[in-house]
N, C-alpha and C positions, 0 to 999 in steps of 0.2 A: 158735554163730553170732552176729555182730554188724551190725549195721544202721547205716549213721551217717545220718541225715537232716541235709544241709548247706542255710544259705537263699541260697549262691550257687554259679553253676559250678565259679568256680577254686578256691574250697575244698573243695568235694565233690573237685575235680583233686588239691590237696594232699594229700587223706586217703588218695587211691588210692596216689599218689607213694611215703607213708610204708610203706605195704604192699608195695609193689611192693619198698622199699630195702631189708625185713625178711626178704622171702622170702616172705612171705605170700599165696594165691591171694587176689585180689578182683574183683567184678563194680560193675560200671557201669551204674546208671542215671538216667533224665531224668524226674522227677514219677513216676516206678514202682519197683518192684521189677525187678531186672536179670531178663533172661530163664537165663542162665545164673549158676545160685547158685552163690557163694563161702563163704572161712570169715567174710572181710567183705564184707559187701555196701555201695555207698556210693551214696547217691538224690540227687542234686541239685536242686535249686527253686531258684528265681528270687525269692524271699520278699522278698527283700529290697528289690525293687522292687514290689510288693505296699502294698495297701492293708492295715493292720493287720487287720482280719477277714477279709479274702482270706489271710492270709499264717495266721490262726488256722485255718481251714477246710482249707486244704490242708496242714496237717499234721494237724490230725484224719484226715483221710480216709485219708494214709499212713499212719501211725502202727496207724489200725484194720486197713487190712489188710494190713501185717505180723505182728502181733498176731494175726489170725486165721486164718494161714498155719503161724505157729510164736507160740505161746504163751510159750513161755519161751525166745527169743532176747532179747538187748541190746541197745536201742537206745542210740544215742550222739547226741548234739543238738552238733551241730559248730555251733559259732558264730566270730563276726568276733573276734579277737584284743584290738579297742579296742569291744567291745561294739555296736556300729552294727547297727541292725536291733531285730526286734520279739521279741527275746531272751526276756522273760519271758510274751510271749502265746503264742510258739510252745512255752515248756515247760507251761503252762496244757492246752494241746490235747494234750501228749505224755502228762499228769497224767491229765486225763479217761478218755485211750483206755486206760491200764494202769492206771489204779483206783489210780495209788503216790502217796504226798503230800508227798516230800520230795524234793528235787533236788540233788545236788554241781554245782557250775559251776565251771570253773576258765576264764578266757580268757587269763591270762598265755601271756606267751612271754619268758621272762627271757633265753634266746640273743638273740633282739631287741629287749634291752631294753626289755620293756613288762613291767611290774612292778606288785602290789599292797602297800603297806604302808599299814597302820589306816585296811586300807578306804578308801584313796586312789590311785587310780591315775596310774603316772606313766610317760611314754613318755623314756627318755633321761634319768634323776632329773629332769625337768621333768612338773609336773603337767600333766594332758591336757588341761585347760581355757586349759593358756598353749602348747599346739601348733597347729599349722596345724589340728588335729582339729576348734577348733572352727570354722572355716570349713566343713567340710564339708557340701557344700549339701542332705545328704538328712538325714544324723542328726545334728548339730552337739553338741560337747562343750561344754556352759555352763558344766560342772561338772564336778569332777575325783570327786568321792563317787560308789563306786562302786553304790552303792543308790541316790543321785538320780538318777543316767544310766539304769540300769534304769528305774524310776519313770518319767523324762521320756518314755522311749519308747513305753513299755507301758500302756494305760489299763483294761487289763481286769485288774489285777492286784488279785485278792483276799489275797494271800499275805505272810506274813513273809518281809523278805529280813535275813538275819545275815550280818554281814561280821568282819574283823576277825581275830584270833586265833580259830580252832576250833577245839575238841578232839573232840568227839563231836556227831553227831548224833539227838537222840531226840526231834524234834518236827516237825508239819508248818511247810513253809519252804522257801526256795530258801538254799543256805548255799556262801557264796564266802569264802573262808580266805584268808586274805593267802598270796604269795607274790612271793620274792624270788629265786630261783633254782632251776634243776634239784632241786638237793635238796628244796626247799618242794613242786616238782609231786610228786615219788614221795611224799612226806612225807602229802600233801593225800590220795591216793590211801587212805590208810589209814582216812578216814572212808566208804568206799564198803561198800557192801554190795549184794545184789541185790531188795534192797525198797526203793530207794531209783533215781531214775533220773540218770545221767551224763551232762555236756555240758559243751563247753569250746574253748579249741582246739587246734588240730591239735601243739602241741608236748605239750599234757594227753593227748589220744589217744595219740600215741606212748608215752608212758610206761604210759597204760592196757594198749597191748599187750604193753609189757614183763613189764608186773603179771600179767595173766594167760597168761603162759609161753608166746604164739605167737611168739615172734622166734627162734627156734634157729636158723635159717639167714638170712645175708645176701648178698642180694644186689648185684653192682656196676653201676651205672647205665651201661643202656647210650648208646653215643656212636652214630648214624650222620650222612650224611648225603642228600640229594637233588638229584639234577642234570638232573633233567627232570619235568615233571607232577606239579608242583604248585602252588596256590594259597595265596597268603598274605592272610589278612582282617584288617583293622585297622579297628576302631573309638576308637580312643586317638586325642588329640594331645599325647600327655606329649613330653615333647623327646625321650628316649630311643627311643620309637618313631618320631618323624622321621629318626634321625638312623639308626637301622639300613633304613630304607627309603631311605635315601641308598645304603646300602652293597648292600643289593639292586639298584639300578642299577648301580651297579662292577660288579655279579657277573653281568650280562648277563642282569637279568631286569628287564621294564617294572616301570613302578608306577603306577597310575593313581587320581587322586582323583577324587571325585564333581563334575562340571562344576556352575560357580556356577549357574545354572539348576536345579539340584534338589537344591539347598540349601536353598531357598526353602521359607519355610511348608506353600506351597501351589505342588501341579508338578501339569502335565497328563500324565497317564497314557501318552499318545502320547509324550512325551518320554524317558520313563524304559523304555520298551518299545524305542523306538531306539537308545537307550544302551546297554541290553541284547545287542543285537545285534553293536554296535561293539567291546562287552568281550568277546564271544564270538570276534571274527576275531582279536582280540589275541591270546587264548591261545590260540587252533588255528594260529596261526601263529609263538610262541616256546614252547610245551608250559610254559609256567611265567606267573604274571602276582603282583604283589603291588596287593593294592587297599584303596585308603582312604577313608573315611569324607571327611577334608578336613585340612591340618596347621591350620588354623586352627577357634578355638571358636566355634561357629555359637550361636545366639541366635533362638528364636524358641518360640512355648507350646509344651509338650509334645516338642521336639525331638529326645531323646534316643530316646524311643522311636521314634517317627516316623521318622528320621535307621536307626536299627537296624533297622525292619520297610524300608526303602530297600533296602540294603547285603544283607539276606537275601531278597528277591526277584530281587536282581542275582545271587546266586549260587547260586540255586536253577534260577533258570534255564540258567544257566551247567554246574550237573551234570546238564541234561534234555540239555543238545546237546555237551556236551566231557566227553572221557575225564579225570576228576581223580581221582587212587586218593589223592593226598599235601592234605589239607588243614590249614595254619595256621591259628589265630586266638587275635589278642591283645586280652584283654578279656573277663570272663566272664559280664557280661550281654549283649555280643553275640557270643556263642560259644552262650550260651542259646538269644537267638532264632533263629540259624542253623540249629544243631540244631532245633529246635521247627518252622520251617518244614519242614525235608527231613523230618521226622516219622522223626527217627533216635533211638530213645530207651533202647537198650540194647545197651553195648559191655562190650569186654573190656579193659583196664587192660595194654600191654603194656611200657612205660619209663618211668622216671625220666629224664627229660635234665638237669634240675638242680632244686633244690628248689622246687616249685611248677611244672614246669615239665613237662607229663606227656601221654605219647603214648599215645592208646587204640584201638583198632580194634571196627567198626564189627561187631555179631556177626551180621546178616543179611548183610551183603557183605565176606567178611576181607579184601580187598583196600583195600578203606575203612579210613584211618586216619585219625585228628586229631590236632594237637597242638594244647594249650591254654595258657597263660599272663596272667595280670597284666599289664594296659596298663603300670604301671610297673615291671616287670620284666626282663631283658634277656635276649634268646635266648642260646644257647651260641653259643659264636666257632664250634663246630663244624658245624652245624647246617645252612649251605645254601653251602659251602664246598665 
């Protein structure tokens, strides 16, 4: 049995995906262990929007009871591809709960050209520190060295990190091997053992499953689609999610953004309890609605989340008085809080619709489905056709 502890939604979605394409059973859960165990099991957290000791904590606490459920399962430490996040505090907590002192890390993804050579990371042969990466507003790339990036994020690090060409490892450490392509991840694999703990991402896992011999059947991603009842949630305004919520209107379903009144900072309760009401006659009166956070980037403290606990009380509501069995969401910290409000925290992993892009059902109500994807992502053309 394998465990993957991911610190965000749509990746803990990718890891199901890859099982799903292999043939592999998997179970789905939100901060738990899935109610119904698989050969993988996949836990998603929200870590990544975490304060670094919140983000340390709540993977000790997992990590302990998996470990104390089944002692000798695998845990796998699914992390961000461009390293983002508290990468080396959460393998610190996975360290503690299994007594192991050493870690393989792999986060290349050479199909999408993100690549290590001598311990420098490069997205597209451009170093990460000359990408848009380092704008990014939560974990910013100053540095392309794949140990300073670690380093910068992580402050609780007592540990060697070895990079670079490796051949073996025999000392405690976090140890990240260059790689350059597919061959490099199988290649990498070869320093693994089972006193030693594993995390990377999702193109490393995939190869992890190769390694150990569960892929013998594959599966073809299924295609459907929906023509009535259901909900599409968007917290994104990348252009690509504008512009498919354009094509939701072609396809004779509303769309509806959050009215500039509770955009604001600060909204009176009465406002948004109203709005509530008005989103509710929408969809009892087209059985389908698509709803938006705003196409525009709103600006004010704390927004993001504020903006997200908004958008998950609208639709919380929304499942106490309308029949929704089909729910969308793009974005997987608010696909998180959504989840986390309806207090839905254990499904079953049923499609692949395209890479990253993965439909689960809800295991107290099978009628409850979700699909989840990557704000900048794009649904299948198939999908609400």
């Amino acid at each position: 049995m394998i465990t993957v502890i991911a610190d965000d939604l749509t990746g803990a979605a990718e890891i199901a995906g890859i099982c799903l394409r292999h043939g592999i059973d998997v179970a789905f859960g939100i901060d738990s262990i899935p109610e119904k165990e698989a050969t993988v099991n996949v836990i998603a957290t929200d870590s990544r929007s975490l304060t670094e000791e919140e983000a340390y904590q709540v993977h000790l606490q997992i990590a302990n009871k998996i470990l104390k459920k089944n002692s000798e399962q695998i845990i796998f430490k699914k992390c961000d591809s461009v390293l983002r996040g508290y990468v080396i505090t959460e393998l610190s907590a996975l360290m503690s709960a299994s007594e192991k002192k050493s870690v393989l890390l792999q986060s290349s993804n050479p199909i999408g050209n993100r690549c290590i050579r001598n311990g420098i990371y490069f997205v597209n042969d451009i170093k990460i520190e000359n990408t848009s990466f380092l704008s990014d507003p939560d974990f910013p790339s100053k540095t392309s060295s794949v140990k300073n990036l670690l380093l910068e994020r992580s402050s609780k690090n007592t540990m060697e990190i070895y990079t670079k060409m490796i051949n073996k490892i025999n000392s405690k450490g976090v140890y990240i091997p260059d790689c350059n392509s597919e061959a490099d991840l199988k290649k990498n694999l070869n320093l693994y053992s089972e006193k030693i703990i594993i995390g990377g991402s999702a193109a490393f896992f995939e190869q992890f499953l190769i390694k150990m011999n569960l892929t013998s059947k594959i599966k073809v991603s299924t295609k459907y689609s929906v023509s009535e009842g259901y909900l599409l949630a968007s917290g994104s305004a990348h252009p690509k999610s504008i512009i498919y919520s354009e094509m939701l209107q072609n396809n004779n379903c509303p769309v509806v953004t959050f009215p500039n009144h509770l955009l604001l900072e600060h909204i009176k309760g009465s406002d948004l309890r109203k709005w509530k009401r008005e989103i509710a006659k929408i969809y009892k009166e087209n059985k389908k609605l698509g709803l938006r956070i705003s196409n525009d980037i709103i600006h004010f403290d704390n927004c993001s989340k504020e903006l997200k606990n908004r958008m998950s009380l609208v639709i919380k509501e929304l499942f106490k008085t309308s029949e929704i069995d089909e729910l969308f969401i793009e974005g997987g910290a608010t696909a998180y809080d959504i989840l986390k409000k309806l207090e839905w925290n254990s499904f079953t992993p049923t499609s692949e619709l395209a890479p990253g892009v993965v439909r689960i059902q809800y295991d107290r109500n099978i009628k409850k489905h979700i699909t989840i994807k990557p704000g900048s992502y794009e649904w299948p053309d198939e999908l609400l056709n």
